[in-house]
N, C-alpha and C positions, 0 to 999 in steps of 0.2 A: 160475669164478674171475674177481677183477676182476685183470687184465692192464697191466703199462704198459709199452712197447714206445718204447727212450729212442732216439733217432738211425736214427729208420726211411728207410734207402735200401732196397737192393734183400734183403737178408739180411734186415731189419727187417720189410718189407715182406712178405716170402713168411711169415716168424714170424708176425706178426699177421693174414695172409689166413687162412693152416691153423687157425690158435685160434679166430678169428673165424667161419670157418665151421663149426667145433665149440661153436658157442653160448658161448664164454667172452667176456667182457665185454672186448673188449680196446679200450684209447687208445694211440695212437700220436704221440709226438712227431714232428715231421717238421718240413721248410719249408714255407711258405705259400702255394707255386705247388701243393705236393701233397696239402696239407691242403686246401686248396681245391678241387680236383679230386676229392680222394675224398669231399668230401661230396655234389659235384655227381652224380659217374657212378660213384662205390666204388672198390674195387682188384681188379683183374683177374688171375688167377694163373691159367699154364697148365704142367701136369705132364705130359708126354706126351700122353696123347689127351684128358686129362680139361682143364676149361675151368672156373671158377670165378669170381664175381664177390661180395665180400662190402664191408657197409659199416662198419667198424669207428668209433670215434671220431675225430676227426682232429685235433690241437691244436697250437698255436705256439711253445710255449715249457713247463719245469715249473708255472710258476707259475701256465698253464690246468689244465695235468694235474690239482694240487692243491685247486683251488677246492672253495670251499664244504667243507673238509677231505675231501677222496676220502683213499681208503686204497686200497693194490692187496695182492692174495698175492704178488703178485710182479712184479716190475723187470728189466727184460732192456735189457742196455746192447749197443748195436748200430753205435755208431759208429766211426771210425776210431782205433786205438792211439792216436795221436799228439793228438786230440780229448778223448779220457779224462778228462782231470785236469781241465781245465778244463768240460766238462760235470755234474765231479760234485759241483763249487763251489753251485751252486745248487740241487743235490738236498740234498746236507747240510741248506740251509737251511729247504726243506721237507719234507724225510722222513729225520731227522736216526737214524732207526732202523725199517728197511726190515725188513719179513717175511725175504724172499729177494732177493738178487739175483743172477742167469744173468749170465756175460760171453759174449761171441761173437767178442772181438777174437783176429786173428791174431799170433802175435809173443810173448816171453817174458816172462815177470816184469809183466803188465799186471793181475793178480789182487793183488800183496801190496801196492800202494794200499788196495786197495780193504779188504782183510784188517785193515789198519794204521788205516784209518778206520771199519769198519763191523764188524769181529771176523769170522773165520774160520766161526761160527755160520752166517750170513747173506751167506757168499758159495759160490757153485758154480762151477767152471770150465766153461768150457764152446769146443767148437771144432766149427766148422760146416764140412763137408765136401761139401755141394752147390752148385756154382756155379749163379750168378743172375744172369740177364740183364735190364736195364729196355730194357723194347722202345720204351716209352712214360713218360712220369711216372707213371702208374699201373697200367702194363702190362708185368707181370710174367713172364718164364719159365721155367723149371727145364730146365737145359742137358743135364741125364743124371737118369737116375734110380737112380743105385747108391753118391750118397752118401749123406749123413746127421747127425747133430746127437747130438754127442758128451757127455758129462757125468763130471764126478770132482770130489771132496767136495773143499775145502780145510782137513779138517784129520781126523783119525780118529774114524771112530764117524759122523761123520755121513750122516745118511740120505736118498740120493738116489734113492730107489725112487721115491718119489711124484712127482718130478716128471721122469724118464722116463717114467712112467705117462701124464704129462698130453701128454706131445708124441707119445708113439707111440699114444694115446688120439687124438689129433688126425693119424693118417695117416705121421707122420714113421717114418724108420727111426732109430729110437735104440741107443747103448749106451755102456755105465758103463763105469769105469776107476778102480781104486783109487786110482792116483798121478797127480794132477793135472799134476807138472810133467813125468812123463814122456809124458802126452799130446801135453803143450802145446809141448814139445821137437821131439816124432815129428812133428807139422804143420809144427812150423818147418824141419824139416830138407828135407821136401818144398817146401815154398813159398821155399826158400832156389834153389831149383833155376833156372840160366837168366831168373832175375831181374834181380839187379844188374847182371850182366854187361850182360844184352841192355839196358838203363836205359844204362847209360854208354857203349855203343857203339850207341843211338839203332837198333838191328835186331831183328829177329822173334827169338824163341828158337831157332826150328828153324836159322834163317841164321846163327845165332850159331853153332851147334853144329857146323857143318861146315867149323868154324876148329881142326884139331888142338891148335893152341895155349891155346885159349879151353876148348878141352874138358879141357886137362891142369891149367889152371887153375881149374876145375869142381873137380876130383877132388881136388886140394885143399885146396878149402875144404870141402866134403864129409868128408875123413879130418881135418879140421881140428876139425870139428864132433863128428864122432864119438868123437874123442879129448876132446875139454868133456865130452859127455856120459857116458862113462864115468869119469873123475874125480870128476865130480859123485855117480854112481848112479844117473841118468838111465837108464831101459833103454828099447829102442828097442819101440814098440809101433805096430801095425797099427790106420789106423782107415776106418772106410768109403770106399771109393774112395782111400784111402791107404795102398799097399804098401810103409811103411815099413821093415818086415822086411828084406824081397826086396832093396828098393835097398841096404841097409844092407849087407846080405852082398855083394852083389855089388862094393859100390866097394869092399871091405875082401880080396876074396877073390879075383874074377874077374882073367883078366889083360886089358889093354888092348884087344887087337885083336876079343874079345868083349864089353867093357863097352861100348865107343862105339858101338856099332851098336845094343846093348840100348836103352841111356840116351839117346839119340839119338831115337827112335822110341818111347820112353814122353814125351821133351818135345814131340814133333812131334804125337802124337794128344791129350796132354794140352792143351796149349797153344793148336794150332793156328798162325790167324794173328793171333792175340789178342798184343796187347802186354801184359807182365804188371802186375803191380799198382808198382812200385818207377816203370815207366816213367811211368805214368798221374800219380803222385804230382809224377812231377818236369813233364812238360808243363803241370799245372794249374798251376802256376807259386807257388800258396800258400808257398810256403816250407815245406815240411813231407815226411818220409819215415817210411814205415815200415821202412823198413832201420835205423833204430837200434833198433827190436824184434827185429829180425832178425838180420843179421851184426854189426852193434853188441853184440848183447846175447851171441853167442855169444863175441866177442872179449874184450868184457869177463870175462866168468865163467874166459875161458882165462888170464887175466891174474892173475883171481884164485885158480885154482887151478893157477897155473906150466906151463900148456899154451900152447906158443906156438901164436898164429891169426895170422899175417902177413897173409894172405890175407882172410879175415875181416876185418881192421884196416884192411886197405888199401880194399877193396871199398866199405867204411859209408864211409871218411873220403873216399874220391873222389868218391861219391856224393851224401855231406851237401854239401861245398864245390860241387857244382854245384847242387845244390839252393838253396843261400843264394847261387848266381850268382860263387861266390869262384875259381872254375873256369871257362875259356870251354868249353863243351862239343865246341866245332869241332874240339877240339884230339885226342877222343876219338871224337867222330862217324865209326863205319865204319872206325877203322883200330885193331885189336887188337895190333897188336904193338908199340903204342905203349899200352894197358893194361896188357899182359903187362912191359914195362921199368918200369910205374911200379909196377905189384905188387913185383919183381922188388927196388927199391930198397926197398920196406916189410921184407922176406926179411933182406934184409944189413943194415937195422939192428935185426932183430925176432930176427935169427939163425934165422928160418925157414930151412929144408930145400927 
């Protein structure tokens, strides 16, 4: 197949190593420091013991991809949520009607753009559950090997056998899922975890977690979430390396003095000493979060079906304002119980509980 692989970082990057080294003709958008380098030395991908080196295309912009009229079977967009809309300004212009297009963004509601410009036909959801490391700009690694690259049709009747066929054909571990938004929910509810918080108090997830307070504010936005998602129809669904289930009963079910120790020790082996992705967003300094895919977008939908999310509301909007520097972060930096009064005043005018 011819392959076009839109916003290749590290996700982007391992997609079109595995394809690549399954002989599919894959081109890779990317930057120019990397496009560069993988024409020189290829892209390097290491999965546990195994070692691979593939040289795929490597190009700067759509408007190389497109030359001389290429056509692909398929378009896999790999870039950041909050990147999205504006990446897909100049695909319209040249590929105003795509075979297929794969999304791989994290975060909610990032698919019904794409549905609203390109018809539900020619789009797949999609949620990637193997983290990836760039050891190097072209030097790739696969951090565990028990996740995997999820798929679910955006609209009924469509048929996504054939292209789980192509990526588990190509080594991945795949699988399907009827209801795309309740995929696309179950990852956010995970990746919602020790995020924001550890982002606004500038500390590790694990360090985060061993704030009673911080952790009761977890749980939370947690039952805050789960409550959207059941209004919605949302059902909470497992997907590789993502025990959405399990957490799901337990913050709904378990009593305290056994959730924190659980949940505690699923963010400490999950995470590490890794700062999460919400903190990464806000030291790059771009102006830009994926927390409004995230608590943003759970808050929103809680608003729009009369669930209050205070917690949620407050999380994205303290977030975003440091984000856009409309917050001095100092103010947050390492002291939680100055997070916990500003949630706390979100509560009393959200009439959160």
């Amino acid at each position: 197949m011819d392959i076009l692989i839109y916003g290749a970082g590290a996700v982007g990057g391992y997609l079109g190593a595995r394809l690549a080294q399954h002989k599919h003709n894959v081109t890779l958008i990317t930057r120019e420091v990397m496009a560069k380098l993988i024409d020189e030395t290829g892209l390097e991908l290491t999965e546990g013991s195994r070692r691979i080196v593939t040289r795929p295309t490597a190009v700067t912009s759509v408007a190389q991809a497109f030359k001389d009229s290429q056509t692909y079977d398929l378009i896999i967009l790999t870039m950041k949520a909050y990147d999205l809309a504006a990446a897909v300004d100049p695909l319209i212009a040249f590929c105003p009607q795509p075979n297929m297009i794969i999304t791989t963004q994290n975060g909610i509601g990032v698919e019904k753009g794409l549905i609203k410009q390109f018809g539900a036909e020619r789009v797949i959801a999609g949620s990637f559950t193997l983290p990836i490391r760039k050891e190097t700009t072209t030097q790739l690694v696969a951090e565990r090997t028990d996740g995997g690259f999820c798929l679910a049709p955006t609209q009924p009747k469509q048929d996504i056998r054939p292209w789980l066929k192509l990526f588990a054909d190509a080594g991945m571990a795949t699988e399907g899922y009827k209801d795309y938004e309740s995929m696309k929910w179950s990852k956010a509810f995970l990746n919602i975890i020790a995020n924001a918080t550890s982002a606004i108090l500038n500390r590790r997830p694990g360090l985060v977690y061993r704030s009673d307070a911080i952790f009761d504010l977890e749980i939370k936005m947690l039952k805050e979430t789960l409550a959207v998602m059941k209004a919605a129809g949302h059902k909470v669904v497992d997907l590789p390396a993502v025990p959405a289930t399990k957490l799901a009963f337990s913050v709904k079910r378990l009593p305290r003095a056994l959730l924190k120790p659980g949940l505690s020790k699923l963010v400490a082996d999950g995470r590490g000493d890794k700062m999460p992705s919400f903190h990464i967003d806000l030291t790059t300094g771009k102006g830009k979060s994926e927390v409004v895919y995230h608590n943003g977008a759970i808050a929103k939908a809680g608003k729009e079906l009369g669930v209050a999310t205070p917690v949620n509301a407050a999380l994205t909007d303290i977030l975003w304002k440091l984000t856009l520097e409309k917050l001095d972060w100092r103010e947050f930096n390492g002291r939680p119980q100055r997070l916990v009064q500003e949630v706390k005043r979100y509560e009393a005018v959200m009439g959160g509980k």
